[in-house]
C-alpha positions as CSV (number, residue, x, y, z in Angstrom):
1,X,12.7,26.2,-1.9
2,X,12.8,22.6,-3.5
3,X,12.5,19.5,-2.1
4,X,16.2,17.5,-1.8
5,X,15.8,13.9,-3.6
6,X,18.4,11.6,-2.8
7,X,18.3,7.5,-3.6
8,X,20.5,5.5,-1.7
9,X,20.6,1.7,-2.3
10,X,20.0,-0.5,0.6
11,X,21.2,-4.2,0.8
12,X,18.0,-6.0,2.9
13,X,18.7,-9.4,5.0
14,X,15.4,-9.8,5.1
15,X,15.2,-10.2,1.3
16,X,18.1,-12.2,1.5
17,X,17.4,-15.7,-0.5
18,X,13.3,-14.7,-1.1
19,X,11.5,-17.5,-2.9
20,X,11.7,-15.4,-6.1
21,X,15.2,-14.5,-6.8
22,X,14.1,-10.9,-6.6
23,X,16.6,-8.6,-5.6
24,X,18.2,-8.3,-2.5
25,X,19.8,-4.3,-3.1
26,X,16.9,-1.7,-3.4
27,X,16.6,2.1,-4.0
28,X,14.6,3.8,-1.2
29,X,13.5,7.7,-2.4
30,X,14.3,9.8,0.2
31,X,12.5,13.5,0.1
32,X,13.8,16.0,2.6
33,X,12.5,19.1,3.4
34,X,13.1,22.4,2.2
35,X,16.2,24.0,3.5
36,X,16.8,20.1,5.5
37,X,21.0,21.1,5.2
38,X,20.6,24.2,7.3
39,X,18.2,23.7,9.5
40,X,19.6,21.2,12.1
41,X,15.9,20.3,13.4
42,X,14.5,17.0,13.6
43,X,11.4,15.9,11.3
44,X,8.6,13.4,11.2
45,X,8.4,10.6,8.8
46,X,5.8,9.8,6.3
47,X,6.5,6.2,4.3
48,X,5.2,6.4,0.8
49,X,3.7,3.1,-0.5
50,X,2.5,2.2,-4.2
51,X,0.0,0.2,-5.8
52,X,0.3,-3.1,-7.7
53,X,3.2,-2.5,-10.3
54,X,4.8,0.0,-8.7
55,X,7.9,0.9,-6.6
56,X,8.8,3.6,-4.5
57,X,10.8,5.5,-7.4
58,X,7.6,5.8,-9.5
59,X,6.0,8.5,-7.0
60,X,8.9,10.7,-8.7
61,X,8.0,10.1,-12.4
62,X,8.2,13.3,-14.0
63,X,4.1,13.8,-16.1
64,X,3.3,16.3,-18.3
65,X,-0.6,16.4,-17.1
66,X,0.4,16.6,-13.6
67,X,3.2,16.8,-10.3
68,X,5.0,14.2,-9.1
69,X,5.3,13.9,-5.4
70,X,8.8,15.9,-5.1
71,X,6.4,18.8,-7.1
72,X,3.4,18.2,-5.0
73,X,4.9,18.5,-2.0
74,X,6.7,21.7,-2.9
75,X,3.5,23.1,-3.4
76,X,1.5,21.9,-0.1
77,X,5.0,23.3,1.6
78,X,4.3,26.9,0.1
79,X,0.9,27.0,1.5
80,X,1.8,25.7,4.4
81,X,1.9,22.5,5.4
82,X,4.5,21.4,8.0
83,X,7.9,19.7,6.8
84,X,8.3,16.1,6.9
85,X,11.1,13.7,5.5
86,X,9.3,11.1,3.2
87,X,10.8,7.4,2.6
88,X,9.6,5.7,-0.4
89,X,10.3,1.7,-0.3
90,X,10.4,-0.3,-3.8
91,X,8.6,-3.5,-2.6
92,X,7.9,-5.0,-5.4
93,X,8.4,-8.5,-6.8
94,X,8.2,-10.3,-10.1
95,X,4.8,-10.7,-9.6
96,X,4.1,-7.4,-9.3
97,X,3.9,-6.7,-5.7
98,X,3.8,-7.9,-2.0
99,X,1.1,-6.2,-0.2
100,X,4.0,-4.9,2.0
101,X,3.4,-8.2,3.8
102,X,5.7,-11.4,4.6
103,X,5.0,-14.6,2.6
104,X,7.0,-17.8,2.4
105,X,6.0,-17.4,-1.5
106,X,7.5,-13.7,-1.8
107,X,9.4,-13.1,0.7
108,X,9.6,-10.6,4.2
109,X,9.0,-7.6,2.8
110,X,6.7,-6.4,6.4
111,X,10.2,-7.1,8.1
112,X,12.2,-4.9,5.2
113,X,9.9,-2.2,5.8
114,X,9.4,-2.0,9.3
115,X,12.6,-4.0,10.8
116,X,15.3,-2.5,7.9
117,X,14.7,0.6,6.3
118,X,12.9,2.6,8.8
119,X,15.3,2.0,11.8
120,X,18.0,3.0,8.7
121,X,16.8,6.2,8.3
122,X,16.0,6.8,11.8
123,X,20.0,6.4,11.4
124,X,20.9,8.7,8.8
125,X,18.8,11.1,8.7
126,X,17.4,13.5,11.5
127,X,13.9,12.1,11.8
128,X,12.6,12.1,15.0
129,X,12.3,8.1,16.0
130,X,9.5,7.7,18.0
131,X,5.5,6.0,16.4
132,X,3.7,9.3,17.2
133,X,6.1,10.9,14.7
134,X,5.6,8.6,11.8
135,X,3.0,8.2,9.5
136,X,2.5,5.9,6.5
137,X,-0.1,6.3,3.5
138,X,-0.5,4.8,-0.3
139,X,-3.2,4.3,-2.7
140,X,-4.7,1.0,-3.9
141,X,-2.3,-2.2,-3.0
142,X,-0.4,0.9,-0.8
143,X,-3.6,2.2,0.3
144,X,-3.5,-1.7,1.9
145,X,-0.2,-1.5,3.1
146,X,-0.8,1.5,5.1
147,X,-4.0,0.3,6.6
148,X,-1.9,-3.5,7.4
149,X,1.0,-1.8,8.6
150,X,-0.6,0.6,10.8
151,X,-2.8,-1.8,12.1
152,X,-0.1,-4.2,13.3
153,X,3.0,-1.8,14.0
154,X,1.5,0.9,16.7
155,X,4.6,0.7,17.7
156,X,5.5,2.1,14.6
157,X,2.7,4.6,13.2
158,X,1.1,6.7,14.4
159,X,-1.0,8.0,11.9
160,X,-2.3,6.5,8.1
161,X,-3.4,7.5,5.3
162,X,-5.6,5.0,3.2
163,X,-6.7,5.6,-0.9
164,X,-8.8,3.3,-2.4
165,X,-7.2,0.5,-0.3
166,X,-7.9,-3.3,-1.0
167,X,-10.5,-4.2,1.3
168,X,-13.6,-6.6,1.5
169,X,-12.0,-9.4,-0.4
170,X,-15.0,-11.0,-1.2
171,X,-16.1,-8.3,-3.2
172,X,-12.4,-6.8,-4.7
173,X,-11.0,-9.8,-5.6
174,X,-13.9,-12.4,-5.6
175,X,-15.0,-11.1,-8.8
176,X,-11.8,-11.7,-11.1
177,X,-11.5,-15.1,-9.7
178,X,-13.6,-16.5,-13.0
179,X,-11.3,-14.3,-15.3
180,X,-8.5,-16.3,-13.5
181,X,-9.9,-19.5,-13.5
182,X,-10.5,-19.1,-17.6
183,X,-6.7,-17.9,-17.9
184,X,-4.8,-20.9,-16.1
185,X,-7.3,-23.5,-17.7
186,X,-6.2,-21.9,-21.3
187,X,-3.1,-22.0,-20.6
188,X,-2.8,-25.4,-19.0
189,X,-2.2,-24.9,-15.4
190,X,-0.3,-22.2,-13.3
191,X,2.8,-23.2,-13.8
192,X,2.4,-23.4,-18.1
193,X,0.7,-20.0,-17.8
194,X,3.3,-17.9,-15.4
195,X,6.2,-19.3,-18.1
196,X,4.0,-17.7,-20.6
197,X,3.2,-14.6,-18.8
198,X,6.6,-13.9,-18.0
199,X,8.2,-14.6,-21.0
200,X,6.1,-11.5,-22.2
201,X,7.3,-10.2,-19.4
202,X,10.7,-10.6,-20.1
203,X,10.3,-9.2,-23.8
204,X,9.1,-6.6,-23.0
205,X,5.5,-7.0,-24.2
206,X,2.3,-5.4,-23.5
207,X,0.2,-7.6,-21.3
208,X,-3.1,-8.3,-22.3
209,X,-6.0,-7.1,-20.0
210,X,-6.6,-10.4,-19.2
211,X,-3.1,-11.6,-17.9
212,X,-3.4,-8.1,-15.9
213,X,-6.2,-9.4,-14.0
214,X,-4.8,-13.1,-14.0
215,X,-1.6,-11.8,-12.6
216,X,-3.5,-9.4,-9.7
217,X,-4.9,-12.4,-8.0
218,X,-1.7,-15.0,-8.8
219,X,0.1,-12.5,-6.9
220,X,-2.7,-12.2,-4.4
221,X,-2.7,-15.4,-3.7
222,X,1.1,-15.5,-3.4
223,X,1.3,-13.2,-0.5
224,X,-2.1,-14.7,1.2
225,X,-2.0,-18.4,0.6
226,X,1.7,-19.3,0.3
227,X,1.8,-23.2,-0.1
228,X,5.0,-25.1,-0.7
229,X,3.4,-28.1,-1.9
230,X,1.5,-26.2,-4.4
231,X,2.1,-25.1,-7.8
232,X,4.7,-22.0,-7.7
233,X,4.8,-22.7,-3.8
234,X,1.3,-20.5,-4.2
235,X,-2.3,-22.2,-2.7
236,X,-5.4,-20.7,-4.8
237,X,-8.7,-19.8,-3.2
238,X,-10.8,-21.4,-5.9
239,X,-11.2,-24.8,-7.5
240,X,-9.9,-23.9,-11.0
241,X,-12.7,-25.7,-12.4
242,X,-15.7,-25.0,-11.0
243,X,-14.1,-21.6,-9.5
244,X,-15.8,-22.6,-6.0
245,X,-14.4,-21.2,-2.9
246,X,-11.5,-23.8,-1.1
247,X,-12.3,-23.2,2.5
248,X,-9.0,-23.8,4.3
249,X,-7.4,-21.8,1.3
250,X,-9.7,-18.8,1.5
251,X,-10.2,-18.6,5.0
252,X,-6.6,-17.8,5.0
253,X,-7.2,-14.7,2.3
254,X,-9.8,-13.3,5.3
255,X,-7.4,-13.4,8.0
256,X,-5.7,-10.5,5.6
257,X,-8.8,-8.5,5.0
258,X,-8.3,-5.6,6.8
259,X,-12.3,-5.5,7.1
260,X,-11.6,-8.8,8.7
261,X,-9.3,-7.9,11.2
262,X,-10.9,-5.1,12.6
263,X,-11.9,-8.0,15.4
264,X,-7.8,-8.2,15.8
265,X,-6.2,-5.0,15.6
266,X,-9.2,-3.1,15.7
267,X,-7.9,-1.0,18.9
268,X,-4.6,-0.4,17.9
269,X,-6.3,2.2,15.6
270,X,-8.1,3.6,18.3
271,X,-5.0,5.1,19.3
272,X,-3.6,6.6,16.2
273,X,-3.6,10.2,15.7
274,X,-4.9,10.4,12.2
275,X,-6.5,7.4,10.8
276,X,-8.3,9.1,7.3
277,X,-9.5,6.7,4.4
278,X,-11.0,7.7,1.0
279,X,-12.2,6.2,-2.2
280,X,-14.1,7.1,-5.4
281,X,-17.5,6.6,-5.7
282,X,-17.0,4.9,-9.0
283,X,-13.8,2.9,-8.1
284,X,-13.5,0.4,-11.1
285,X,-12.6,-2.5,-8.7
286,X,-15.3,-1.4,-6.3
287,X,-12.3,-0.4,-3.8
288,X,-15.6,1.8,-2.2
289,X,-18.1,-0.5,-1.1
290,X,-15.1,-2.1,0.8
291,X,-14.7,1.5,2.3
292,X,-17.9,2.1,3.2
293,X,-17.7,-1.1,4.8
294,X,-14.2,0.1,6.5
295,X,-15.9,3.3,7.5
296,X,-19.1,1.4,9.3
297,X,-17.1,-1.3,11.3
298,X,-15.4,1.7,12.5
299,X,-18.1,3.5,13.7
300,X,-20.0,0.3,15.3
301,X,-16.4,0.4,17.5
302,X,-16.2,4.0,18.2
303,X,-12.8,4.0,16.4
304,X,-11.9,7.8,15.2
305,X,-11.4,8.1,11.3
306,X,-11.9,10.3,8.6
307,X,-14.1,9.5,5.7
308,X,-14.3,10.9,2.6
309,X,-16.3,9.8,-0.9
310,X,-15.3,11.9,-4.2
311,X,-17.0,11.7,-7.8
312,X,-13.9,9.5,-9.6
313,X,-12.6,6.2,-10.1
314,X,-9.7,4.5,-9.2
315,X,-7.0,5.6,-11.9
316,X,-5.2,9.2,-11.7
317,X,-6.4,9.6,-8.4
318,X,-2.9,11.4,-6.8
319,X,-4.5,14.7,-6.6
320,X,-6.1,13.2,-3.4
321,X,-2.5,13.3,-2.0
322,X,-3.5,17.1,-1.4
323,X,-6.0,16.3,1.0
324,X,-4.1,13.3,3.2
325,X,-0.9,14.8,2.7
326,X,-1.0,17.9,4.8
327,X,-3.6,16.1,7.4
328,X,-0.7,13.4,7.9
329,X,1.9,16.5,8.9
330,X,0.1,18.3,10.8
331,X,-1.0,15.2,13.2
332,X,2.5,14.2,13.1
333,X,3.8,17.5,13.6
334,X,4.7,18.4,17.6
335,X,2.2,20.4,19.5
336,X,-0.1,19.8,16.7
337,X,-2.9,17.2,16.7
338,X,-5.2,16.3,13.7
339,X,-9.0,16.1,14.8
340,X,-10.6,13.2,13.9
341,X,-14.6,12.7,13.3
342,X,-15.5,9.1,14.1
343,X,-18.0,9.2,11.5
344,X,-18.0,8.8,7.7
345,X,-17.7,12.3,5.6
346,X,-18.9,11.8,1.7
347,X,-17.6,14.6,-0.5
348,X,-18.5,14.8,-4.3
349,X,-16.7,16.5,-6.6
350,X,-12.8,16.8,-6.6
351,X,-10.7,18.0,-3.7
């Protein structure tokens, strides 16, 4: 039996007037079950988040060298794996994204997730409302939403699922900051460069590599460093000419590190039912050394996860969606209970 696809649009408040103009009325991707309409029983929930660029609605995008997630999940269904409702937020911005986090620069998009839609479908569809029955997982800028959200919402989630999540900032992002630094100084300053970028934007043309990478940490910085007296309302984390660390500026990029704030939240994950991570052992933004990294701190704490390493990079990845997918279920699923290993698992080859 398929999976049911419906797309209502929900007006946010807490997008209401964002910094950006972006807008307020959204599509949210809901995926019910097979045989939802007949069934008359209640179902976890699994939240759906996408990289940089993306928005809920892309998970669906119909490939020809692969399924989309309505396709996958009809599949992991026929061999087995319990029924869940999915929720799919578009969080993105004109920027490109917002790390599913709240900035004065972005907007609340933490509170649209968490405060707005999920009490909305708690509403409308039969989901049963309580943390130990919702689960959240993503891949790269998702991959960092799920870790964020699960580690400040326990309330919330009770399980995650993290792919090739942004982590270790130093090392993910600390090493486009010179490619930045050489993009605003070419064009004059932020402010010169963002009219140009989005002008290309705005006809429709291909951006260069280099505005790609410009663009990844101008929107980084937007949801890390907000600044109102800044350029774009955006502080940077680097002197733009000598592409030295600001200290005040960066320190505040840390405090979102999820490496970082183990020391914070580190024992709300200690309570989750499933917290599993993975990566590619040849991650082209070396998304894995921040992994490994994950996976230690979690050990020194004696916080349960799952770790696993596979032989790929970072692009065309979904396929791992096999292996989190039906893990998140079953841990969500009543009476069942996902075991977790405390300890780092390295698997080469695909899943």
């Amino acid at each position: 039996m398929p999976v049911t696809i419906e797309a209502p649009e929900i007006a946010s408040k807490a997008l209401a007037d964002n910094p950006l103009g972006d807008p307020v009325t959204r599509r949210l991707p809901m995926l019910l079950p097979p045989g939802y309409d007949s069934s008359g029983r209640r179902y976890p929930v699994i939240v759906g988040l996408t990289g940089f660029t993306g928005r809920g609605l892309m998970m669906l995008n119909d490939s020809a060298w692969g399924p989309n997630l309505a396709q996958r999940l009809e599949a992991l269904y026929a061999a087995g794996m319990p029924h869940a409702i999915f929720i799919l937020p578009d969080c993105f911005t004109r920027y490109g994204g917002s790390q599913y986090i709240n900035s004065a620069a972005t907007g609340r998009y933490e509170d649209h997730v968490i405060a707005e839609l999920i009490p909305w479908a708690d509403a409308h569809y039969r989901t049963i409302p309580t943390p130990e029955a919702r689960g959240v997982f993503g891949k790269s800028s998702g991959g960092y939403g799920s870790m964020i959200l699960g580690m400040r919402h326990p309330d919330v989630f009770g399980a995650l699922a993290c792919h090739s999540g942004d982590m270790y900032f130093e090392l993910c992002y600390g090493r486009d900051f010179p490619a930045f630094c050489n993009a605003i100084n070419g064009a004059g300053g932020v402010e010169p460069w963002w009219r140009q970028t989005a002008q290309k934007i705005g006809a429709v043309e291909k951006l260069a590599h280099e505005d790609m990478e410009a663009l990844n940490i101008l929107a980084m910085a937007a949801c890390y460093s907000p600044d109102a007296s800044a350029p774009l309302g955006i502080g940077l984390p680097m002197d733009l000419r000598t592409c030295e660390r600001v200290p005040e500026v960066w320190t505040r990029w840390l405090e979102w590190d999820p490496v970082k704030l183990l020391d914070r939240y580190g024992e709300n994950l200690r309570a989750l039912r499933l917290l599993y991570m993975d990566c590619g052992s040849r991650d082209e933004f070396a998304l894995h050394f921040g992994a490994r990294l994950m996976a230690k701190r979690l050990s020194e704490r004696g916080i349960p996860f799952e770790y696993e390493e596979f032989d790929d990079g970072h692009m065309g990845v979904q396929y791992r969606y096999d292996v989190s997918l039906p893990k998140l279920a079953r841990a969500l699923t009543p009476a069942e209970k996902s075991a977790t290993t405390g300890a780092a698992k390295t698997k080469r080859g695909r899943a």
